[in-house]
C-alpha positions in Angstrom: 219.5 180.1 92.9 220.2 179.1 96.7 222.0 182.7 97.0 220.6 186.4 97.2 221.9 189.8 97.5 219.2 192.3 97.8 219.3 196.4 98.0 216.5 197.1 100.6 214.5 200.4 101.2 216.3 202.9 103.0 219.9 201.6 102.0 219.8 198.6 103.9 221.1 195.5 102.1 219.8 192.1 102.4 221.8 188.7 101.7 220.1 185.7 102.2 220.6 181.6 101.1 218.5 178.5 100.9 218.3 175.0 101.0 220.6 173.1 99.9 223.4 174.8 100.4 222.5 175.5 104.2 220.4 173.2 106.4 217.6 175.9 106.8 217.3 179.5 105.3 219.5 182.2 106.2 218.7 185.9 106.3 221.2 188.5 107.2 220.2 192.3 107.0 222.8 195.1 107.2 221.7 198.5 108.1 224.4 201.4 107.6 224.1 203.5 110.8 227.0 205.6 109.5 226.3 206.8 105.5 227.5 210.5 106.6 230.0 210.4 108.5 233.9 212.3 108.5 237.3 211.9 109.6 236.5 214.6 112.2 233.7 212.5 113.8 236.1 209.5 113.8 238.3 211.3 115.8 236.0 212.9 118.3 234.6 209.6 118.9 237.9 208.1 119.5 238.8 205.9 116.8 241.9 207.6 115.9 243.9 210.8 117.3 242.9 214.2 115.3 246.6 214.4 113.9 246.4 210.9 112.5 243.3 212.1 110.8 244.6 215.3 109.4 247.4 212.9 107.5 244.6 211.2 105.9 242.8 213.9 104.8 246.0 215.2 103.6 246.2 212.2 102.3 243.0 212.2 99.8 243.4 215.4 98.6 246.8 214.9 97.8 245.7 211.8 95.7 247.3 208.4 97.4 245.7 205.5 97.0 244.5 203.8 100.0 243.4 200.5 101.5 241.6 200.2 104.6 242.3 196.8 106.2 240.8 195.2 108.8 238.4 191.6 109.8 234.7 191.6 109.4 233.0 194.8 111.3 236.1 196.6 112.3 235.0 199.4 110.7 236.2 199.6 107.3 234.0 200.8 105.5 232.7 203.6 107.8 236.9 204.9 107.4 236.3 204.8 103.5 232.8 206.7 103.9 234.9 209.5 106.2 237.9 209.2 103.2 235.8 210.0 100.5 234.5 212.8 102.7 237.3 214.6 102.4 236.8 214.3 98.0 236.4 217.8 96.8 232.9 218.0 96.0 233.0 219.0 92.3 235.8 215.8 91.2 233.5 212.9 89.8 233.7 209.4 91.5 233.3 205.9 90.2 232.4 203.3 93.1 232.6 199.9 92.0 231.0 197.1 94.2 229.8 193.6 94.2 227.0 195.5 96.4 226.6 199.4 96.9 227.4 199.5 100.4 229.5 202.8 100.1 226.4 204.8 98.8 228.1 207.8 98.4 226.1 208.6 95.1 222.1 209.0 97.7 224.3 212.1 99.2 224.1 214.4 96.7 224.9 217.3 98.0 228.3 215.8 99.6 229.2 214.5 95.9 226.9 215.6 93.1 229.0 213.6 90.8 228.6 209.7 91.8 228.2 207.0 89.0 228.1 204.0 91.3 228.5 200.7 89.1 227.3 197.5 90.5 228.5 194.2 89.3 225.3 191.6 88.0 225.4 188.0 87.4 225.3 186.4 84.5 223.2 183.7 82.9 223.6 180.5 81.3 226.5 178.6 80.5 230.1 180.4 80.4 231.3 181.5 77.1 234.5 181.4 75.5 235.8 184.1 77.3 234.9 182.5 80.7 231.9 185.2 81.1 228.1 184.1 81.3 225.2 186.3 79.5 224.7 189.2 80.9 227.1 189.3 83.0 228.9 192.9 84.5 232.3 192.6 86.2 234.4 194.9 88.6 236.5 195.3 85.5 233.8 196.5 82.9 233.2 198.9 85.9 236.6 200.1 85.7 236.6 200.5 81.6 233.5 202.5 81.9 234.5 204.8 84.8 237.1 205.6 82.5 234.7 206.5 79.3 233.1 208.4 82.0 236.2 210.6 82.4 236.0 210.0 86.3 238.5 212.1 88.4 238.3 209.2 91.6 237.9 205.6 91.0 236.6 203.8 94.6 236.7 199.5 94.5 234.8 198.9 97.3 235.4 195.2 99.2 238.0 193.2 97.7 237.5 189.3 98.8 238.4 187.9 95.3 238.6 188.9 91.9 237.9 192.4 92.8 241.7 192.3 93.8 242.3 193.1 89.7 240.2 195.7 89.6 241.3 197.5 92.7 244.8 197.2 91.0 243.2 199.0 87.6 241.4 201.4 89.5 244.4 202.4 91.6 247.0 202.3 88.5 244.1 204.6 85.8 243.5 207.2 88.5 244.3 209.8 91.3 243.5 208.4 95.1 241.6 205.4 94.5 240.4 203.6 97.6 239.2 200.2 98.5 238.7 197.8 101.9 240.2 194.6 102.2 240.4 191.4 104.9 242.8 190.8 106.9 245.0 191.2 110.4 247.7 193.6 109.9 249.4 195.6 107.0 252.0 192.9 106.1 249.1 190.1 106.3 247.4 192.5 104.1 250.1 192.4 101.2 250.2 188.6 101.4 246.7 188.4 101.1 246.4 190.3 98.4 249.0 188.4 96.5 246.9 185.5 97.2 244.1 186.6 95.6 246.3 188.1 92.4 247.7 184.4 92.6 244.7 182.5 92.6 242.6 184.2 90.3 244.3 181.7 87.4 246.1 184.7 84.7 249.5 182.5 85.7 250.4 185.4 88.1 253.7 184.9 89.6 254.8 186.5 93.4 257.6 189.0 92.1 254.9 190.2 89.6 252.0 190.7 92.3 254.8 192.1 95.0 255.5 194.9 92.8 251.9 195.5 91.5 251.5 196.4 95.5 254.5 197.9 96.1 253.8 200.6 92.4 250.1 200.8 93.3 249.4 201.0 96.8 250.8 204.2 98.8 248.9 203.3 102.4 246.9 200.6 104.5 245.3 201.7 107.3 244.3 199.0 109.8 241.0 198.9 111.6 240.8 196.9 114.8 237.8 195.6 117.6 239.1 196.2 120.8 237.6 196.3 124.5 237.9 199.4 126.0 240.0 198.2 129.6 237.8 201.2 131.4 234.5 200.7 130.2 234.7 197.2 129.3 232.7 197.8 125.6 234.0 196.7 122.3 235.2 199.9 120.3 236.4 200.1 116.6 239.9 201.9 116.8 242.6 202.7 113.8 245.3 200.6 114.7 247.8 201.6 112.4 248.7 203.7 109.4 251.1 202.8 106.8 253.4 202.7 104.1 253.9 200.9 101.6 257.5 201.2 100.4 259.7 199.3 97.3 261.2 196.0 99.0 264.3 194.2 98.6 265.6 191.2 100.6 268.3 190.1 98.3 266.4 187.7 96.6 264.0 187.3 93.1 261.2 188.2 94.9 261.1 191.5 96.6 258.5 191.9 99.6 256.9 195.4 99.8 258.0 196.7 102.9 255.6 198.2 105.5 256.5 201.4 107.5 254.5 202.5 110.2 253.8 206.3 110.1 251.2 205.6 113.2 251.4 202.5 115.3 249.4 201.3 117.9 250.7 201.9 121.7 248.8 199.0 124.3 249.8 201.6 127.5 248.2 204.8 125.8 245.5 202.9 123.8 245.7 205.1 121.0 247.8 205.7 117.6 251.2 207.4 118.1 254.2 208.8 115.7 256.4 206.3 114.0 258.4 206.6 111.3 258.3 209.6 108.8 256.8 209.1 105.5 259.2 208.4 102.6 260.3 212.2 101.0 258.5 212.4 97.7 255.3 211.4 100.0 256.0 213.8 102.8 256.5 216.3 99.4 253.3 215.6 98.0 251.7 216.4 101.4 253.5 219.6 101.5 251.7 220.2 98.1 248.5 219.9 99.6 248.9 222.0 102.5 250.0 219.4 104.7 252.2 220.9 108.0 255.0 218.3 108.2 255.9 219.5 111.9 252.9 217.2 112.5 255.2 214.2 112.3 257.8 215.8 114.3 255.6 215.9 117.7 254.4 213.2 119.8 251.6 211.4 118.4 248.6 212.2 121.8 245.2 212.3 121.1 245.8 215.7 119.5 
């Protein structure tokens, strides 16, 4: 086996691969600087204005499902560390991973109840129903979460099949959450229909457009930037957004994307966009959410 992934002491993770599938080995170690960390401390540190960070914690509590997008290190899954902050303590969460990055389950007294699946390998030669021995997908973790009457169901990084059970996750239960790759919102729907598509279950465009459009309520979009003042690379919330029904007149109707928070180049921060559609903006309300939010100028708050 030329390939490793490896949970280190102290929650680091390890991934590492050998000859002959690189000229000479390769060892990567990611440390999480950032296991405890809240929407709060995003904002203070700059990474998004504190009324863009009061929608999404109005956000979690009142249930939408979320996708934080963004390329490799943009800060993804620090956002989905702060998200899940905001899960009341006593609900019970599922995370489901290829590897625990998320390790909400070693903080305890944040969220007592973590069951944090892990997918394993298999062995041998595929069976009938594609699967090798021993093997534990993303969607076994799903089934179980749900034998595990789990109020929050969390699919951590979707690269492949893990597209499917994000999808599950989001459609079996309240405010699921997961990361994905990509360079904006609407690059982040046609990935994600790549994925749906090329995972081989005959999966046709109108059927994965309105899987998204049903499923997902927002993407937020997590950016690298250099600061023009200091000259230092900062991770910044570029955008958040919704993800609205589509129709362009033809059999296949795109998800539209509206921007509740957009990114403005002159201030260098998030600013109001357009208003969230009025059952979401209601189901805000629900959850304490002050609407005249949206109604001022977006600032640093």
């Amino acid at each position: 086996r030329p390939t490793l992934h490896l949970d280190l002491a102290g929650g680091a993770r390890l991934a590492a691969n050998a000859m002959p599938i690189v000229d000479v080995p390769s060892i990567t170690i990611r440390i999480h600087r950032h296991r405890d960390v809240s929407l709060d401390q995003l904002a203070e540190g700059g990474t998004m204005p504190r009324n863009a960070a009061n929608f999404l914690r109005h956000a979690v509590r009142a249930g939408l499902s979320i996708v934080t997008n963004g390329y490799q290190s943009s800060g993804k899954t620090t956002l989905l560390r702060a998200l899940a902050d905001e899960i009341p303590p006593l609900e019970k969460i599922s995370t489901i991973e290829m590897e625990r990055e998320l390790q909400l389950h070693l903080n305890r007294q944040k969220h007592p109840l973590v069951v944090p699946f892990e997918y394993r390998p298999g062995e041998g030669e595929p069976g009938v129903n594609g699967s090798q021995t021993g093997e534990y997908t993303l969607i076994m973790g799903v089934n179980d979460s749900l034998r595990h009457t789990t109020d929050r169901i969390i699919v951590g990084e979707v690269r492949g099949p893990e597209i499917n059970a994000m999808l599950q996750a989001m459609q079996a239960g309240i405010g699921s959450m997961s990361t994905l790759h990509s360079a904006s919102p609407k690059d982040a729907i046609e990935r994600m229909v790549t994925l749906m598509m090329r995972d081989g279950s005959n999966v046709t465009p109108a059927y994965a457009y309105r899987q998204i459009s049903q499923t997902i309520d927002l993407i937020v979009q997590m950016a690298r930037i250099k600061d023009p003042e200091t000259g230092k690379t900062r991770r910044v919330c570029t955008s958040i957004s919704q993800v609205r029904q589509g129709g362009d007149g033809l059999e296949v109707e795109r998800p539209e994307i509206a921007e509740i928070f957009k990114w403005d180049k002159t201030q260098g921060h998030l600013v109001l966009g357009e208003l969230p559609h009025r059952d979401m903006l209601e189901r805000l309300v629900d959850f304490g959410y002050d609407q005249d939010e949206l109604m001022i100028n977006g600032g640093r708050g």
